[in-house]
C-alpha positions as CSV (number, residue, x, y, z in Angstrom):
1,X,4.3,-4.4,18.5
2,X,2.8,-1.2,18.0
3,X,5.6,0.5,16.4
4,X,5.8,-2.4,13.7
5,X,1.7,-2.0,13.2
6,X,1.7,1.3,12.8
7,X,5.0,0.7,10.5
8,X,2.9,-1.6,8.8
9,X,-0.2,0.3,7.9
10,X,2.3,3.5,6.8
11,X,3.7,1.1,4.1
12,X,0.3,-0.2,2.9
13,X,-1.6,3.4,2.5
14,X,1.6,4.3,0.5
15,X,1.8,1.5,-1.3
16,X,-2.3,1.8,-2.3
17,X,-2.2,5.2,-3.4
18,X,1.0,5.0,-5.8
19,X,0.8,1.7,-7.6
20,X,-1.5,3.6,-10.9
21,X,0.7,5.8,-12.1
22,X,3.7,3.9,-13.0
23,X,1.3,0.6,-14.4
24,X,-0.7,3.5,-16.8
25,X,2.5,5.2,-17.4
26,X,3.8,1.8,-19.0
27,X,0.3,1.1,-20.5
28,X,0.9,4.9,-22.2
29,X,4.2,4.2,-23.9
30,X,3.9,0.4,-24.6
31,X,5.8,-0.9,-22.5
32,X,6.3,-4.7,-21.8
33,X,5.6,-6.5,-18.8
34,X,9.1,-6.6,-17.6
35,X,9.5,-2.9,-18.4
36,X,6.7,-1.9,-16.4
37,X,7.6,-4.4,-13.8
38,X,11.5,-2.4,-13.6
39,X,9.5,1.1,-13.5
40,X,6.9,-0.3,-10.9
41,X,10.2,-1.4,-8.6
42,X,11.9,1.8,-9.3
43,X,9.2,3.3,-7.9
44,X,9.1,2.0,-5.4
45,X,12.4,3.3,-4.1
46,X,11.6,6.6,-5.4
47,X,8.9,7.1,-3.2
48,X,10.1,5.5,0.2
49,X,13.6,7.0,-0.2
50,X,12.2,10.4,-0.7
51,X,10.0,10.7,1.9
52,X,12.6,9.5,4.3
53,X,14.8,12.3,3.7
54,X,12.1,14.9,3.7
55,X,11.0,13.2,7.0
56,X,15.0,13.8,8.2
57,X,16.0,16.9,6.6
58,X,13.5,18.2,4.8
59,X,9.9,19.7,6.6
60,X,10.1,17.1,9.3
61,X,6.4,15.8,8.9
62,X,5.6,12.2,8.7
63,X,4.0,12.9,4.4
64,X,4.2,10.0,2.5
65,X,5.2,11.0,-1.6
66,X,3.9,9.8,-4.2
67,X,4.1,9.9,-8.0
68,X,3.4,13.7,-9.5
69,X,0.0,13.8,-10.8
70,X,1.2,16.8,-12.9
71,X,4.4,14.4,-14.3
72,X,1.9,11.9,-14.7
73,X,0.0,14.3,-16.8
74,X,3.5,15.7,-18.9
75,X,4.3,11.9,-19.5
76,X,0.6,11.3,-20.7
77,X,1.1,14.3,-23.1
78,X,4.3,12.6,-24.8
79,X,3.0,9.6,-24.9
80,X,0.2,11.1,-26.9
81,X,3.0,12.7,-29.0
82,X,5.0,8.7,-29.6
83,X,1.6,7.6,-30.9
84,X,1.3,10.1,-33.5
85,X,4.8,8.9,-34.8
86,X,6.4,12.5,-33.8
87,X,8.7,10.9,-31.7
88,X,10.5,7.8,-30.6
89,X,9.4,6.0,-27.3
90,X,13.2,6.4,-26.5
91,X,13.6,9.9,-26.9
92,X,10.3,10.8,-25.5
93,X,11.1,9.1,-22.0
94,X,15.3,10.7,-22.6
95,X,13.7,14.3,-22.9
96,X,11.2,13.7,-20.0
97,X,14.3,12.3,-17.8
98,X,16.3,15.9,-18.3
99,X,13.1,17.6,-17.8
100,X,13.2,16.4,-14.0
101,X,16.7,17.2,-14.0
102,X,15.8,20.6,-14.9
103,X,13.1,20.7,-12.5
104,X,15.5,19.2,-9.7
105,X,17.9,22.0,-10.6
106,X,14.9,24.6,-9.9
107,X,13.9,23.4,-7.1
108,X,17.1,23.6,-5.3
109,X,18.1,27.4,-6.7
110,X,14.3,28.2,-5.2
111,X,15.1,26.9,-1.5
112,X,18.9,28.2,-1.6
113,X,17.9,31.5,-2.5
114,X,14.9,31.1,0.4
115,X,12.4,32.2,-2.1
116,X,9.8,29.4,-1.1
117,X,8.7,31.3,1.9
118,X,7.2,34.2,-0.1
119,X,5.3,31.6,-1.6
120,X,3.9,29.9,1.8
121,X,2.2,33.0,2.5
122,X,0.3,32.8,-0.4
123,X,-1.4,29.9,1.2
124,X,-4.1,31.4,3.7
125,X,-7.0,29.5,5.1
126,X,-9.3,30.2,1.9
127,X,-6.5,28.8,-0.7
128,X,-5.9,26.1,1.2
129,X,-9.8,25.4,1.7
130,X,-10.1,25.4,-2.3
131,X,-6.9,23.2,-2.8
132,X,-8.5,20.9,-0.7
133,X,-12.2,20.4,-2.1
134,X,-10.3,20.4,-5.8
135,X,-8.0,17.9,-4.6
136,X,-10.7,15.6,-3.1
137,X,-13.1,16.5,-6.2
138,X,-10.2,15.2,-8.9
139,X,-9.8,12.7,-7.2
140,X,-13.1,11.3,-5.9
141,X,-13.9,10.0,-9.7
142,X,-10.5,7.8,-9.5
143,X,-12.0,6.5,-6.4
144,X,-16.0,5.6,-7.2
145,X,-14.8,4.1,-10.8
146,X,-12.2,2.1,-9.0
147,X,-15.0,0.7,-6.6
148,X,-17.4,0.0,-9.5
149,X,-15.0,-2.0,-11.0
150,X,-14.3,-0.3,-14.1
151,X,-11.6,-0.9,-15.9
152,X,-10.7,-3.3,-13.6
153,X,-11.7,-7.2,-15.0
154,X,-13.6,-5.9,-17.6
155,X,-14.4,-1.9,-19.7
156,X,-17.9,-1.9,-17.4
157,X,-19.1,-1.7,-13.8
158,X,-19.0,-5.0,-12.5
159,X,-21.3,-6.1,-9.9
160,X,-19.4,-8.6,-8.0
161,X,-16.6,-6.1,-7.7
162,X,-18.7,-3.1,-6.8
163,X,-20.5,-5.2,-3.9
164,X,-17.2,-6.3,-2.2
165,X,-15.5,-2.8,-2.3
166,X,-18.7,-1.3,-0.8
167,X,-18.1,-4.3,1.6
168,X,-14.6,-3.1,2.6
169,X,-15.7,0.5,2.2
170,X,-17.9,0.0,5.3
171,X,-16.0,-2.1,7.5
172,X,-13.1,0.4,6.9
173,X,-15.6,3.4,8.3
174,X,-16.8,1.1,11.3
175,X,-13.4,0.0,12.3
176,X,-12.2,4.2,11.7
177,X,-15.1,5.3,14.0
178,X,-14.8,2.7,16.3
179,X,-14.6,3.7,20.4
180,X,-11.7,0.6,20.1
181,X,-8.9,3.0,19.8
182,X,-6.6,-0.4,18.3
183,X,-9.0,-0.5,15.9
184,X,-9.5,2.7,14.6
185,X,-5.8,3.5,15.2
186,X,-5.0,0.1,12.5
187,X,-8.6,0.7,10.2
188,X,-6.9,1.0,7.5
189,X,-4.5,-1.9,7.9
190,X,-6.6,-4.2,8.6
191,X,-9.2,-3.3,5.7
192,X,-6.7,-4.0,3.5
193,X,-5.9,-7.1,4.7
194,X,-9.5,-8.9,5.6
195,X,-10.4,-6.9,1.9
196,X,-7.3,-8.3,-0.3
197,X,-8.6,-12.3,1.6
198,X,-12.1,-11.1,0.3
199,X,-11.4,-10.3,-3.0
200,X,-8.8,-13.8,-3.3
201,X,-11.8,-15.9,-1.9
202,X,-14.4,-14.7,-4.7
203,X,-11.6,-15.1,-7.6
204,X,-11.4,-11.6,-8.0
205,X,-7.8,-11.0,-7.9
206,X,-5.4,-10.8,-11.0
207,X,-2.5,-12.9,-11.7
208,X,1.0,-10.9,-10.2
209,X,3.4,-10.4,-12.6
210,X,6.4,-13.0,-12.4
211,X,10.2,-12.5,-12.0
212,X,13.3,-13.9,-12.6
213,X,15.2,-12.4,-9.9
214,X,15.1,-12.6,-6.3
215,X,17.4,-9.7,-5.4
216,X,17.9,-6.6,-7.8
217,X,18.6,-3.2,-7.3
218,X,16.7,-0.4,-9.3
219,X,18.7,0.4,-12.6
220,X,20.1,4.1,-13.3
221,X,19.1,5.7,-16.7
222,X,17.4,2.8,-17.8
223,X,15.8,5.4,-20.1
224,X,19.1,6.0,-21.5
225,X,20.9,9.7,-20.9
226,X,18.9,12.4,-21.1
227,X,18.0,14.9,-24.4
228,X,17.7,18.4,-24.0
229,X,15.0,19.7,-25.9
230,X,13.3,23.0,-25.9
231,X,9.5,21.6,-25.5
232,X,10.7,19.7,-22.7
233,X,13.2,22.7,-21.0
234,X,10.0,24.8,-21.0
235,X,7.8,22.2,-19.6
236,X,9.8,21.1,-16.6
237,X,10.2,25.0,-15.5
238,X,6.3,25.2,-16.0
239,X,5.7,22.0,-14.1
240,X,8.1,22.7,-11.7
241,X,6.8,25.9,-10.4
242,X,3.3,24.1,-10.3
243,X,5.1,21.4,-8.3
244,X,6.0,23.9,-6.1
245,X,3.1,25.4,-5.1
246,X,1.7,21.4,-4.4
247,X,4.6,21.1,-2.1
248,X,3.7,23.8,-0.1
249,X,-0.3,23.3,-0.2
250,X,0.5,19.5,1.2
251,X,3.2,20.5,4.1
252,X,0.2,23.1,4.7
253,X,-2.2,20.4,5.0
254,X,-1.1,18.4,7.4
255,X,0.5,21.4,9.6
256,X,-3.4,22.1,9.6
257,X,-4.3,18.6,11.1
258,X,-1.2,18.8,13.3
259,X,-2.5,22.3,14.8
260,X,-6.3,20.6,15.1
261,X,-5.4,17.5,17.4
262,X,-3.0,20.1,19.4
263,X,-0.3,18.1,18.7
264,X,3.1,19.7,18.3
265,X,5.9,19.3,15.8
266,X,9.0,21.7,14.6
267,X,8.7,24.5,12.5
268,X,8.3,24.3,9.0
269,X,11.6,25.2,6.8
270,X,10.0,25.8,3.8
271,X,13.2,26.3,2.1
272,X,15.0,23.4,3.0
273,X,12.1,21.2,2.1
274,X,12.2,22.8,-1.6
275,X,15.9,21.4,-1.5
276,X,14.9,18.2,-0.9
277,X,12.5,18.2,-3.6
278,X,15.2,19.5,-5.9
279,X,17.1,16.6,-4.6
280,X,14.3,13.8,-4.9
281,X,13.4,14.6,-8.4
282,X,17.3,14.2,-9.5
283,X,16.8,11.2,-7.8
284,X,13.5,10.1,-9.8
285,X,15.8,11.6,-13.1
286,X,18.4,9.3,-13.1
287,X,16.7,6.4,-11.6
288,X,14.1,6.9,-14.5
289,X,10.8,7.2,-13.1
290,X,7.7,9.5,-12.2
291,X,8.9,12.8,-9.9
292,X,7.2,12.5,-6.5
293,X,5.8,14.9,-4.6
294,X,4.1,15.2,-0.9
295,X,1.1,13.8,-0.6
296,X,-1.7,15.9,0.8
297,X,-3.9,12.9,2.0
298,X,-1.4,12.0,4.6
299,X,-3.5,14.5,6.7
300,X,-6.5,12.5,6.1
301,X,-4.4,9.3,7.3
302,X,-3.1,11.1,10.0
303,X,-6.6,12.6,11.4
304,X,-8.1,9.0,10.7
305,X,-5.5,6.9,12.8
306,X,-4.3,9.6,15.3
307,X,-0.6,8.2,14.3
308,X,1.7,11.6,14.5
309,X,5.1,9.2,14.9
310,X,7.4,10.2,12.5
311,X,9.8,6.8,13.5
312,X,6.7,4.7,12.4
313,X,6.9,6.8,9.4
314,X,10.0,5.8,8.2
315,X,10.3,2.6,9.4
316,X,7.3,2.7,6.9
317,X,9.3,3.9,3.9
318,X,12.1,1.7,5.2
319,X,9.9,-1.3,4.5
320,X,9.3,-0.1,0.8
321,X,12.9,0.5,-0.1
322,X,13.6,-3.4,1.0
323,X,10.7,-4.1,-0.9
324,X,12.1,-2.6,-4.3
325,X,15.2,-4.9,-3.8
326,X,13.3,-7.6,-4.1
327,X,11.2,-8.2,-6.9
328,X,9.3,-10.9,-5.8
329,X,7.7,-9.3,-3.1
330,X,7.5,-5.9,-5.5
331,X,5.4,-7.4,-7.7
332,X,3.0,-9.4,-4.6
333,X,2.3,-6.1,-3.2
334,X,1.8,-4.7,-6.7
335,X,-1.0,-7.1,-6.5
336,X,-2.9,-5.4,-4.3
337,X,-6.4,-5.6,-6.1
338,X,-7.0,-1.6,-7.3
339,X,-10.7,-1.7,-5.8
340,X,-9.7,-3.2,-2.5
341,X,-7.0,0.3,-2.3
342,X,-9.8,2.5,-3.5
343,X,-12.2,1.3,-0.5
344,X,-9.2,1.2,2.3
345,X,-8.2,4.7,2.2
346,X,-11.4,6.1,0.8
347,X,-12.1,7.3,4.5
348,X,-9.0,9.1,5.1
349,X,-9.0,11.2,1.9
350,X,-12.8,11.7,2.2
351,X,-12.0,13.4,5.2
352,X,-10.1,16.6,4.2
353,X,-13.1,18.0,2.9
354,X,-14.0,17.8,6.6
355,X,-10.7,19.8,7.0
356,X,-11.5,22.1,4.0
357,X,-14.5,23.2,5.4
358,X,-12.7,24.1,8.8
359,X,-10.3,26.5,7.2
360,X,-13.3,28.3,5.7
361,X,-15.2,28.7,8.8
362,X,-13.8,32.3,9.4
363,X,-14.3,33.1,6.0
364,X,-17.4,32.7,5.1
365,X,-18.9,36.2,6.6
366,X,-17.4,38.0,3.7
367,X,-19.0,38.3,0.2
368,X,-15.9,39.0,-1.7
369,X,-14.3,35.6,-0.1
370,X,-17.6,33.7,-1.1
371,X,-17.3,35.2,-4.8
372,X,-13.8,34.1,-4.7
373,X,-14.6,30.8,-3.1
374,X,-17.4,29.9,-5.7
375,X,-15.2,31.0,-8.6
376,X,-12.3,29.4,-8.1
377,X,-14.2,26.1,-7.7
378,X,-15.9,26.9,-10.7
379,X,-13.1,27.2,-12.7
380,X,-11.2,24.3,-10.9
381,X,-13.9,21.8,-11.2
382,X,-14.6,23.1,-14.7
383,X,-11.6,22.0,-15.7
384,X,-11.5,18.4,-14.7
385,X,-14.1,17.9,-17.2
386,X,-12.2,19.1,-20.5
387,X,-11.6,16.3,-22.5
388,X,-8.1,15.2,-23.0
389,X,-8.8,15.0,-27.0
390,X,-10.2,18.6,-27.4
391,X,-6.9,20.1,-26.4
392,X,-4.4,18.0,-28.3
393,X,-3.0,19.8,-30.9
394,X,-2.4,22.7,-28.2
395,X,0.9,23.2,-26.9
396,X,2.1,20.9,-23.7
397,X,2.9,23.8,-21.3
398,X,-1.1,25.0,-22.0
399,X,-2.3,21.4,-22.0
400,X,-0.4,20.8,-18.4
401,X,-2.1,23.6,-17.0
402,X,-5.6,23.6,-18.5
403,X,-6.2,19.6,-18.1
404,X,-5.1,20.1,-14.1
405,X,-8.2,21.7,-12.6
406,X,-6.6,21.6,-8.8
407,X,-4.1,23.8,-10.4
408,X,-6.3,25.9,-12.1
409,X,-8.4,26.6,-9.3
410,X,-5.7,27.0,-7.0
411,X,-4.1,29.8,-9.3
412,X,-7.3,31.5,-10.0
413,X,-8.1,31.2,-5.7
414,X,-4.6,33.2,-5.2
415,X,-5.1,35.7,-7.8
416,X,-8.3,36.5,-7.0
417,X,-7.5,36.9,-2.7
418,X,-4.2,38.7,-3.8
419,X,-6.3,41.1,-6.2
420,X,-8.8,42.4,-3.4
421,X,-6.2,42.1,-0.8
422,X,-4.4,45.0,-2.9
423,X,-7.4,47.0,-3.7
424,X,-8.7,46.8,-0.1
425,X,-5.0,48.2,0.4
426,X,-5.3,51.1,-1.8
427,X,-8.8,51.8,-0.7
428,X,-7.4,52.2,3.2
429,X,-4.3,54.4,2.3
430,X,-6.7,57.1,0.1
């Protein structure tokens, strides 16, 4: 029973945190119902099916993946580019398929050759403090809008929406501080559940969308085959080596809340895991979705219900994949009122900060790492607020990087420790 709980309550935080992207994605490119309905199911099977072998073979930590913000972001970009008549919907979505070909085929070459552990050490306690507060900063707007309502039933806050999310936001922090271990161990489940009733019992809900089939499995290339382009070549290699660097901040992550409940788990093959991810996104290529990656708030999940069990894990993702093979039941969970998501796992992400601010603890006696603490969140949190419009007619690779201000502050973080690190070098050797 408490295998098939915790199982349970895997499949709903996974499931809350990656329905958006694919429904905006098929908002961006005008897609039909159906269409977004296929992408939503593909999904779907993405996600679970990666995770599981990252869980088996890959860096061995129960992390849940999700869709790419940063892919999210390149798709955003070329759907920007169909609207202006540039391009064709169709060869928009065949470039961006060979793009995560391209970034699959990177991936791999940067595990084989083992050049992913170089990159791990980049990722001291003061990097991975910043990636965290950017992280929870980017998406902490996502979260309060979602709760107000906005966009939701109507453009504006809604009232009746706000005051049942704030509803669910606070029974999800009682049950997750609760002295009932069952209770905070199955917060988040149970949230969910008493907050989806909630939301059906004051006619908040949408209607699901509606399929034809009972049993279906997720089409290959439903894009069509890929096109090669050079915008899109470039791109991938850009937003692959991003992707990289977010692979290794999120196995970080939760390596960090494994180490602070003491509990133990293998050693990280950095490598490997990059192989995987090479893998996975040739998976999300020619199954014609959104490239996942690991999702750093599994740590927050993890530190909120004290569930380290990687079986629950998969048995987790096991449940999505069935899902995706059913479209029925894709499209009931894909009802899952946005707001009610929002408030569930609020608690969990909200609490990396709390893990953000442990990593800096021993850093915080030194000026230089307080200049480059302050700076990098500068920049990072500078960024978020560039608007999408002013950068436009830039090109995509500078348009992926500047409108990503977790990146940018991450980047300007490793630069900045790696800078003094090599002039406190020199100093010592003269």
């Amino acid at each position: 029973m408490k295998l098939t709980f915790s199982s349970l309550q895997w499949m709903v935080f996974i499931l809350a945190g990656s329905l958006v992207a694919p429904i905006a994605i098929g908002d961006a490119f005008g897609m039909t119902q159906a269409e977004t309905a296929d992408l939503l199911q593909r999904s779907f099977f993405i996600i679970g099916l990666s995770a599981i072998l990252q869980v088996l073979f890959g860096h061995k930590l129960p992390i849940n993946e999700g869709p790419a913000g940063l892919w999210w972001g390149v798709f955003t970009v070329y759907a920007g580019i169909v609207a202006s008549g540039a391009l064709t919907a169709a060869d928009g979505l065949q470039q961006l398929t060979a793009g995560m070909l391209i970034s699959g085929i990177l991936f791999f070459l940067l595990g084989a050759f083992r050049i992913i552990t170089s990159v791990r050490a980049l990722f001291t306690p003061l990097v991975t403090g910043t990636y965290l507060i950017l992280l929870v900063s980017q998406l902490s707007g996502s979260f309060i809008k979602g709760m107000l309502g906005i966009g939701y039933l109507q453009e504006s806050a809604d009232a009746k929406v706000a005051a049942a999310s704030l509803f669910i936001l606070v029974l999800s922090i009682v049950l997750g501080k609760s002295r009932v271990r069952w209770l905070r161990s199955y917060s988040i489940l149970i949230s969910l559940i008493l907050g989806w009733g909630l939301f059906k019992l004051l006619n908040l809900t949408k209607d699901t969308m509606q399929s034809s089939k009972v049993v279906a499995f997720p089409e290959w290339l439903a894009w069509g085959m890929p096109e090669l382009s050079g915008g899109a070549i470039l791109t991938s290699l850009f937003v692959g080596l991003l992707l990289l660097t977010n692979m290794v901040a999120s196995i970080n992550v939760v390596e960090k809340a494994y180490e602070s409940e003491n509990e133990k788990f293998e050693p990280i093959n950095y490598n490997r895991s990059s192989i995987i991810m090479g893998l996975n996104t040739w998976i999300a290529g020619l199954f014609s979705a959104v490239g996942s990656v690991p999702i750093s708030g599994a740590s927050g999940f993890i530190l909120t219900t004290k569930m380290f069990s990687r079986l629950a894990f998969i048995l987790g993702n096991a449940f999505i994949i069935i899902i995706s093979f059913f479209p029925p039941l894709t499209f009931f969970f894909a009802g899952i009122p946005a707001p009610v998501g929002y408030a569930t796992i609020f608690l969990p992400f909200s609490s990396m900060i709390g893990l953000a601010f442990r990593e800096y603890k021993s850093e915080l006696k030194s000026d230089t790492n307080l200049f480059i603490i302050s700076t990098s969140l500068m920049v990072g949190i500078g960024s978020l607020f560039i608007p999408a419009a002013a950068l436009k007619e830039w090109p995509s690779i500078i348009v992926t990087l500047l409108s990503n201000g977790l990146i940018m502050g991450m980047l300007t973080c490793i630069a900045l420790e790696q800078f003094y690190k090599r002039k406190n070098a020199k100093k010592k050797q003269h």
